[in-house]
C-alpha positions as CSV (number, residue, x, y, z in Angstrom):
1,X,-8.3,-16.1,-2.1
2,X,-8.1,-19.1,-4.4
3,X,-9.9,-22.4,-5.3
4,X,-7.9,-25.3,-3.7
5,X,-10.5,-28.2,-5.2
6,X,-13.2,-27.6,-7.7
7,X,-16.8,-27.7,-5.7
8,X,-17.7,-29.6,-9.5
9,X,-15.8,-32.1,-9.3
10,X,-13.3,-32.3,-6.5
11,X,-10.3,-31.9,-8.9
12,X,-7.0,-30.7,-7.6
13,X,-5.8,-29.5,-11.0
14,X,-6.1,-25.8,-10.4
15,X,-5.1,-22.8,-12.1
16,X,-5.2,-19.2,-11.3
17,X,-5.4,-16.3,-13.5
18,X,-7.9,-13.4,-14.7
19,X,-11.0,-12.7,-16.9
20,X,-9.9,-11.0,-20.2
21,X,-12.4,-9.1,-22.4
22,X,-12.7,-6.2,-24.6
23,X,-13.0,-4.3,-21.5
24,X,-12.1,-4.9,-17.8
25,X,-14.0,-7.4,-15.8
26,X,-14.6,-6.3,-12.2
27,X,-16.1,-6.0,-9.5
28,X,-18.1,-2.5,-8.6
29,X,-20.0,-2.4,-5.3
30,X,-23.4,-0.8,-5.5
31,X,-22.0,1.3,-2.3
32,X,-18.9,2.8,-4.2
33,X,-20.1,6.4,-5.6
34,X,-17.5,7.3,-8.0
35,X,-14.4,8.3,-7.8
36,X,-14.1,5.0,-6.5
37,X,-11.9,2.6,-8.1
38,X,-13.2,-0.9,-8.7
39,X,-11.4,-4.4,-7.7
40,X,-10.4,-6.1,-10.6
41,X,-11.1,-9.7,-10.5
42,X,-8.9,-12.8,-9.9
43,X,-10.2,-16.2,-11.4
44,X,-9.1,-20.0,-10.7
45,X,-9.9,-22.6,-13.4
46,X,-10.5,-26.4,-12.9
47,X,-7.9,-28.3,-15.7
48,X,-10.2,-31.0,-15.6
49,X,-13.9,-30.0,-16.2
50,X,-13.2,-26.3,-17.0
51,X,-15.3,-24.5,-13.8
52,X,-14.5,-21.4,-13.5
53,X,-14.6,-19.2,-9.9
54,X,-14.2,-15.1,-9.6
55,X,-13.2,-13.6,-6.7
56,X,-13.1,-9.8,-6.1
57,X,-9.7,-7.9,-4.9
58,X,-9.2,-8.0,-1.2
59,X,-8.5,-4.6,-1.0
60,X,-11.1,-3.6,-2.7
61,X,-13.4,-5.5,-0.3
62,X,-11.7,-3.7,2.3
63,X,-12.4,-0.8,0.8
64,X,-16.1,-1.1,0.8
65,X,-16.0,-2.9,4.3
66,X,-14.8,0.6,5.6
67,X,-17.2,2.9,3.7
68,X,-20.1,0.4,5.3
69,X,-18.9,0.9,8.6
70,X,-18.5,4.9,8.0
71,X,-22.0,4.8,6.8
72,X,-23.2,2.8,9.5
């Protein structure tokens, strides 16, 4: 999954990429018990007004989607 237009302000200048920090950035459902490994996110930029959108790994949501089900 990927931002086509920015919801800000309707640009079509789009890039893709990820969230870098001293440590990862990701996504760690509350339903995971460890060991469990986490989705690390993807990101899309707006090269006009700089918005920024996250999006978890779609395995990852997959992953939890099962475990919810099992559970169920």
């Amino acid at each position: 999954m990927s931002m086509k237009t920015c919801p800000k302000c309707g640009s079509d200048k789009i890039d893709s990429g990820q969230i870098v920090s001293a440590g990862v950035v990701e996504y760690r459902s509350d339903q995971a018990r460890s060991p469990f490994n986490s989705g690390k996110c993807k990101a899309s930029a707006c090269l006009d007004c700089g918005y920024v959108e996250m999006y978890a790994n779609s395995i990852y949501l997959q992953k939890i989607k099962d475990l919810m089900k099992k559970q169920a």
